[in-house]
Structure formats: structure tokens, C-alpha cells
N, C-alpha and C positions, 0 to 999 in steps of 0.2 A: 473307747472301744476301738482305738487303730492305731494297740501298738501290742502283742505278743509275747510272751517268752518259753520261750524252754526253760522248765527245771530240773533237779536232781533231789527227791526227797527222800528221806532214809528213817525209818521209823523203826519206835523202840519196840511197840505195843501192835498189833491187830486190829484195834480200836474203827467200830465201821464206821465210814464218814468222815475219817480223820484228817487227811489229807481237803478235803472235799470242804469239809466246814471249817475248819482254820483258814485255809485261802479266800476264800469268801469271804469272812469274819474281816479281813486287812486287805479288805475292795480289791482284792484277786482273785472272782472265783477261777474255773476249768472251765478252758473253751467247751461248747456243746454241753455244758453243765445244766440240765432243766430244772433241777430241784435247788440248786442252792446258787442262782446265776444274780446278778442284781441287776433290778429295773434299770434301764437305761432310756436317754429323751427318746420322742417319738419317730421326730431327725433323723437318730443312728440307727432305727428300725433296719434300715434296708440294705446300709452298709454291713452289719453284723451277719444280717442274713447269706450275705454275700459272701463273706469271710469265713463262717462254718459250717455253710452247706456238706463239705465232705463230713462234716463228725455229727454222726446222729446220736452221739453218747457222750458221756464224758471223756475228754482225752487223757483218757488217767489208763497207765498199765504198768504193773509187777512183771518188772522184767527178770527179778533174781529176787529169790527170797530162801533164807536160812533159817536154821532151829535146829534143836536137840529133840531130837525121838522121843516125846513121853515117853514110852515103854521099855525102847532100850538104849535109851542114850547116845545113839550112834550121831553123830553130825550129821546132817542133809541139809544141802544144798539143790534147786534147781532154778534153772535159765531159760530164758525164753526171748525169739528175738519177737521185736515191734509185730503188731499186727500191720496188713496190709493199709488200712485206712490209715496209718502214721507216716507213711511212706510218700511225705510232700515237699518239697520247699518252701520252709517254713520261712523264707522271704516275701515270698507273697504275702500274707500275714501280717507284718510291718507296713 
């Protein structure tokens, strides 16, 4: 529980949870992850506490996402920058 990363995941599918329960599954869940987070000793209770108090959710966000129009086929794309609660030095963290 004290050490972080940033990643880049890129998905083929929609799939809810996807990102969320694969991480997990290979003892990485999402920081501020309440649903799919794994137990940890009773020890690093307070340090964890400590380290994601800023995120009351999961630190998961679609920054850019693409597709084909059901209807008319046009390409769309949109963008979005970070929300405000992403906006830390992810050195503290480590």
C-alpha cells in the first residue's frame, strides 16, 4: 500500500467495470476504489487513509473516447481534461 502508479489504459469494448475488475483481479486495484479495493493488514489502515483522502471515488477518468455514429457513421471523437481532484503530485503517493 506505499507505492502508486499512473496508467494509460486503452479499451477495445464498454464493458462496465472493465478497467476496475481486471486491476483488482492482478492485486492492483484504483486508488479510492470501494468496491473492488483488496483488504489490506490492519497496520496500513491509517497510512492508506492518509494517501487517499483527496479521492472519494475511484481515480478512474475517460479522458478521450471515440466511435462510429450508430446512425450515421460519422467518426466522433471527444476530450476532456482531468477533473480537479486529479490535479496532485502524484509524488506524494510513492
Amino acid at each position: 500500500c506505499d507505492e502508486y502508479t499512473v496508467i494509460k489504459v486503452r479499451l477495445e469494448t464498454g464493458r462496465t467495470h472493465q478497467i476496475r475488475v481486471h486491476m483488482a483481479s492482478i492485486g492492483h486495484p484504483l486508488l479510492g476504489d470501494s468496491l473492488y479495493d483488496m483488504p489490506i493488514p490492519e497496520e496500513a489502515e491509517e497510512e492508506k487513509e492518509k494517501k487517499t483522502k483527496q479521492f472519494r471515488r475511484a481515480a478512474l477518468h475517460a479522458w478521450k473516447i471515440r466511435f462510429i455514429h450508430p446512425f450515421t457513421g460519422e467518426k466522433m471523437m471527444f476530450e476532456t481534461p482531468l477533473p480537479e481532484d486529479f490535479a496532485v503530485d502524484f509524488t506524494n503517493f510513492i
